[in-house]
C-alpha positions as CSV (number, residue, x, y, z in Angstrom):
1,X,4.7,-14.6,14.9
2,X,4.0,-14.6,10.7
3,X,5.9,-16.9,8.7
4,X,9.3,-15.4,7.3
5,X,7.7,-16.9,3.9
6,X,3.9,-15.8,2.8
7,X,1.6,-17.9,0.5
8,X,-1.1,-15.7,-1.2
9,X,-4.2,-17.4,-3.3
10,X,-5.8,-15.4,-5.9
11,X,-8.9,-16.2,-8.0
12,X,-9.0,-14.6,-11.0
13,X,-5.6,-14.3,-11.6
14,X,-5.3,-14.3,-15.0
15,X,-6.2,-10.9,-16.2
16,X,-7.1,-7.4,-14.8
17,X,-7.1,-6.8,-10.9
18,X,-6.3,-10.4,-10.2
19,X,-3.3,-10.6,-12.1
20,X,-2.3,-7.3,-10.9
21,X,-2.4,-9.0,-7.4
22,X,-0.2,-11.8,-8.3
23,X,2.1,-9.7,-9.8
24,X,3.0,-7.1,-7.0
25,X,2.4,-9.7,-4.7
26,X,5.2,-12.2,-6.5
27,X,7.4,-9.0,-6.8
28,X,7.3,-8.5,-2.6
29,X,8.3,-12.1,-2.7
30,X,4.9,-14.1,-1.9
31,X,4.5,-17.6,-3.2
32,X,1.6,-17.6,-4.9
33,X,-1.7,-20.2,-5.4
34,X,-3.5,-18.6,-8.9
35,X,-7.0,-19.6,-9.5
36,X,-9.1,-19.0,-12.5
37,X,-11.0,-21.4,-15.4
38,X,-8.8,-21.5,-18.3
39,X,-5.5,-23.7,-17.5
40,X,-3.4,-22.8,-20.5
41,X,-3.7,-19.1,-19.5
42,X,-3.0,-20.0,-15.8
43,X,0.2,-21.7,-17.0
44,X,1.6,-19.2,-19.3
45,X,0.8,-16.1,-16.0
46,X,2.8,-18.7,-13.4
47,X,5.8,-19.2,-15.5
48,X,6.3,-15.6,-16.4
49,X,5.9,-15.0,-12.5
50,X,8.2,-17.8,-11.4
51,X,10.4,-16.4,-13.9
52,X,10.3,-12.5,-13.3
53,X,10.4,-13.2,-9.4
54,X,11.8,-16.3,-8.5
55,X,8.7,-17.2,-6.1
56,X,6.9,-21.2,-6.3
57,X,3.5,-20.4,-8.2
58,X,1.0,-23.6,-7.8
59,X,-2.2,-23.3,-9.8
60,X,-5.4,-24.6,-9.7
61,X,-8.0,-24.5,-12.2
62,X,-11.2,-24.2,-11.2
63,X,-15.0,-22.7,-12.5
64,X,-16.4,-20.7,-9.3
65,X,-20.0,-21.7,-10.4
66,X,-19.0,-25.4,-10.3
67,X,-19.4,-26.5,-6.3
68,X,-16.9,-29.7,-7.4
69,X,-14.5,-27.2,-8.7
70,X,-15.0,-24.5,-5.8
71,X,-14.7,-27.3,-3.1
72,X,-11.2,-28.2,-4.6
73,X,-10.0,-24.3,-3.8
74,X,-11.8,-24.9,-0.4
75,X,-9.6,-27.7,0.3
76,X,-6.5,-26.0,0.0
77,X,-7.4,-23.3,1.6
78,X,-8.1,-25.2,4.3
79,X,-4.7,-27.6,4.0
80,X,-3.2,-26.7,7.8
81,X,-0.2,-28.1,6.3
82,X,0.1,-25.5,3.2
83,X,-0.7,-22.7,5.2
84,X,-2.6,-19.9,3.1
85,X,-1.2,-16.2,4.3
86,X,-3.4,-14.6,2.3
87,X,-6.6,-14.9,0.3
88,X,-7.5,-12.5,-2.7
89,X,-11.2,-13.1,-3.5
90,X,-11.0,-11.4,-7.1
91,X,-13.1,-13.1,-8.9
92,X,-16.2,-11.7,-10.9
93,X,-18.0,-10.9,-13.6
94,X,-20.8,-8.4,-14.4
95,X,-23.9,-8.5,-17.0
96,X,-24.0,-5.4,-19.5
97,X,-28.3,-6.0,-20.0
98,X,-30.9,-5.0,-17.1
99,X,-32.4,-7.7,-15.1
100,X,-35.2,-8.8,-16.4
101,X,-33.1,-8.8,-20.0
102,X,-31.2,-11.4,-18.6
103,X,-31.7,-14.8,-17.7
104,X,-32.1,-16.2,-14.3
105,X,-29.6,-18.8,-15.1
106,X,-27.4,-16.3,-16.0
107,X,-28.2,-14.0,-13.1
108,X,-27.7,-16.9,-10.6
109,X,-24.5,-17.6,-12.4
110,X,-23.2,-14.1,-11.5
111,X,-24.4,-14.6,-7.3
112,X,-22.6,-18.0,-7.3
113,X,-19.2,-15.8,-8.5
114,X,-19.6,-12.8,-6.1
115,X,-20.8,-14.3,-3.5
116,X,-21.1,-17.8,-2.8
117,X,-17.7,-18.5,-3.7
118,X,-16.7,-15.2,-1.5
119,X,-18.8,-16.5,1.6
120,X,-17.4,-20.1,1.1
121,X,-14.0,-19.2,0.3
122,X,-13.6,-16.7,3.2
123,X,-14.9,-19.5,5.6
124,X,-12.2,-22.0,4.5
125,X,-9.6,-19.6,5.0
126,X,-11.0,-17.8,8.6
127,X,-10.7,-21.4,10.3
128,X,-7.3,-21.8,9.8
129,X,-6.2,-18.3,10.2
130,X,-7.6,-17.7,13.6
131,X,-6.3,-20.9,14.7
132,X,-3.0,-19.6,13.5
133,X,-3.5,-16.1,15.0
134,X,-2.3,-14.2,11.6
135,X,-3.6,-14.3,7.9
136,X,-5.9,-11.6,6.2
137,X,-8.6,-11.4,3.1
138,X,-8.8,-8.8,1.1
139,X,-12.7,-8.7,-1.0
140,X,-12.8,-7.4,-4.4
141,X,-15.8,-5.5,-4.2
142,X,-16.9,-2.1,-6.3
143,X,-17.6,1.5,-5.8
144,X,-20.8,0.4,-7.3
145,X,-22.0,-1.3,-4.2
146,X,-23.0,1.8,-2.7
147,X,-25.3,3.0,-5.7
148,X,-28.6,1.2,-6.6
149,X,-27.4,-0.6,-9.9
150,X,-29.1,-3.7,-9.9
151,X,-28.2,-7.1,-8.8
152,X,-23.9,-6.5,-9.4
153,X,-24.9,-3.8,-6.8
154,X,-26.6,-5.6,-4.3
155,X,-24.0,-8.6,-4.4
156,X,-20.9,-6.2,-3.8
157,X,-23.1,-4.4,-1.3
158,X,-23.1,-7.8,1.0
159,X,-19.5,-8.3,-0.1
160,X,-19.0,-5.0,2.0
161,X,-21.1,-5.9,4.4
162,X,-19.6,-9.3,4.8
163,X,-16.1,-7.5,4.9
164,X,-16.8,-5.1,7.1
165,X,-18.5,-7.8,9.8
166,X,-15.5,-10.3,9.1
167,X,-12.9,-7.1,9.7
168,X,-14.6,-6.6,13.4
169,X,-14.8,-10.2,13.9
170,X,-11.5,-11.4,14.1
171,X,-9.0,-8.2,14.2
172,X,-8.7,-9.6,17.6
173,X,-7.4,-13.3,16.6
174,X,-4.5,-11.4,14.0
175,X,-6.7,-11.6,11.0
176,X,-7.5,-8.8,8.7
177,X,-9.8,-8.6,6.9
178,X,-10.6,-5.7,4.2
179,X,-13.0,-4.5,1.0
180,X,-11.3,-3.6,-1.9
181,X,-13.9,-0.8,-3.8
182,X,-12.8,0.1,-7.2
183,X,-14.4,2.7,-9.6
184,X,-14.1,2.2,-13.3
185,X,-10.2,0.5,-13.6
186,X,-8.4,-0.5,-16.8
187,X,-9.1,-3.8,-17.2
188,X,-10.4,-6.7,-19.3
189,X,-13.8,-6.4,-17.3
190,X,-15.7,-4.3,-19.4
191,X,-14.7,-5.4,-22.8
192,X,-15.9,-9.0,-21.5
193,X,-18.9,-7.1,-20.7
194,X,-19.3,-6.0,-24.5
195,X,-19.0,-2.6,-22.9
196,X,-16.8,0.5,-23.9
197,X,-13.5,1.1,-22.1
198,X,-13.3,4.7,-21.1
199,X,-9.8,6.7,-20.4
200,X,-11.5,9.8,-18.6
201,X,-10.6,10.8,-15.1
202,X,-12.8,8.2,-14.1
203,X,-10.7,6.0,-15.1
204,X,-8.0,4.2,-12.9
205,X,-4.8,2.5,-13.5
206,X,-4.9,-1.5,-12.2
207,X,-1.2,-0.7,-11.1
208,X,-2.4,2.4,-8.6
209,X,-5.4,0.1,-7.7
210,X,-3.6,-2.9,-6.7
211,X,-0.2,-0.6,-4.9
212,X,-3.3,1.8,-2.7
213,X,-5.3,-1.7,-1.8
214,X,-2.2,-3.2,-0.2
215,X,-0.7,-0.4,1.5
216,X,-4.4,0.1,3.1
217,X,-4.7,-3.7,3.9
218,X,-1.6,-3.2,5.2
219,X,-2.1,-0.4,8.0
220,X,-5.5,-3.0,9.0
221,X,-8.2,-0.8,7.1
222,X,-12.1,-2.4,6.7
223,X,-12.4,-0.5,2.8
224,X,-10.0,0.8,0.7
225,X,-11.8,2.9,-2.5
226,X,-8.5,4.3,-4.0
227,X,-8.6,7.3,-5.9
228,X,-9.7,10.9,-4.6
229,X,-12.7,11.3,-7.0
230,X,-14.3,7.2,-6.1
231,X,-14.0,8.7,-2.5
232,X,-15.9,12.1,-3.0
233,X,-18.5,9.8,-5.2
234,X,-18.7,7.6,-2.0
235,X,-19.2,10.4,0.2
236,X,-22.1,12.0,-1.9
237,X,-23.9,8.6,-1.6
238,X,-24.6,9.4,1.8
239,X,-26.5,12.6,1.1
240,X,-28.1,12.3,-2.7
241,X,-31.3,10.2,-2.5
242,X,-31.5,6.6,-4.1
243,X,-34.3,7.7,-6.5
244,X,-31.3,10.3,-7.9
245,X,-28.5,7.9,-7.5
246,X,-30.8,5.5,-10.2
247,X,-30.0,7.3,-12.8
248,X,-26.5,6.2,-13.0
249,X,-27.7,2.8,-14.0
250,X,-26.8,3.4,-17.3
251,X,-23.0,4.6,-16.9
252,X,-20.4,2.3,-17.8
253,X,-22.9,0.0,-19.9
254,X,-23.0,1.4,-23.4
């Protein structure tokens, strides 16, 4: 049987779909374990959270690109003793320029984010969770890895592929496992991008994104692309050729 009490560990927790996480997750009574780089900001988001919802908010402050740094949020995801219920791997970061327009180090930067940190993260928590027999991960991925968009595409394309291997893997030890695929959302993401925010029908609310995720993750589901128009885009993917599918490189960048 699951803990009366859950413990959920977000990185990226700060802003945008990560702290969207923390907060509906606090508000169903979760304590909470926030990850992300800048400490003051982490402090300020877990007392307005112990506050608002009277849950224990530990935090850790941690670079993802940094092994040290990763390997601490390893650890405690791997404490038997602090049991984690849940693991949100959130964070991420794109590049507005092409390629070749940016630097390797900057590219590699990027990987070590979406999936280095996912991979290692997700295999600190799997251990104990199986042993357990309950505990889930939910992978923020992107509508984008099923369209040929560069390297952000091809990372999120093995975070789905990861999810989707990890979901079949263990559903029979009580451990879900689920990719999280958002279109365009209303976040901080693009403006750190230097890009445009758009308010279209494109464009999703982080409150609808966070509330469809966990009611999917909760019913056990491998993806969850909330919103109606991300799921017809989705579906088209299958049947419009790649060397068509190209040309949306450019959306979302300017």
């Amino acid at each position: 049987m699951p803990p009366s009490q859950t413990t959920s560990l977000i990185t990226g927790a700060t802003a945008g779909i990560g702290h969207e996480y923390a907060r509906q997750l606090a508000a169903r009574g979760d304590d909470l374990v926030l990850v992300a780089r800048d400490g003051a900001r982490l402090e300020q988001v877990a007392d307005e959270l112990r506050r608002a919802h009277r849950v224990e908010v530990e935090v850790l402050v941690a670079d993802l690109t940094d092994r040290d740094a990763l390997a601490r949020v390893e650890a405690r995801l791997a404490d038997r003793e602090r049991p984690i219920d849940l693991l949100v791997n959130n964070a991420g970061f794109g590049l507005k320029k092409r390629f070749l327009d940016n630097s390797a180090d900057e590219e590699t930067a990027m990987l070590e984010v979406l999936v280095t940190a996912v991979l290692r993260l997700s295999h600190a928590a799997l251990g104990p969770m199986a042993e357990r027999g309950h505990g889930g991960i939910i992978n923020v991925s992107s509508v984008a890895a099923f369209l040929p968009r560069g390297s952000y595409s091809a990372a999120k394309a093995w975070v789905n592929s990861f999810s989707e291997w990890a979901h079949l893997e263990y559903a029979s030890r009580g451990v879900k496992v689920m990719a999280l695929c958002p279109g365009f959302t209303k976040t901080e993401f693009h403006e750190r991008m230097q890009v445009t925010r758009g308010d279209g029908f494109l464009w999703l609310d982080v409150e609808f994104l966070v509330s469809t995720s966990l009611k999917d993750f909760d019913k056990g589901r491998a993806y969850s692309i909330p919103g109606a128009q991300y799921k017809t885009i989705v579906a088209l993917t299958r049947a419009i050729p790649n060397r068509v599918l190209r040309l949306t490189q450019s959306v979302g960048r300017r």
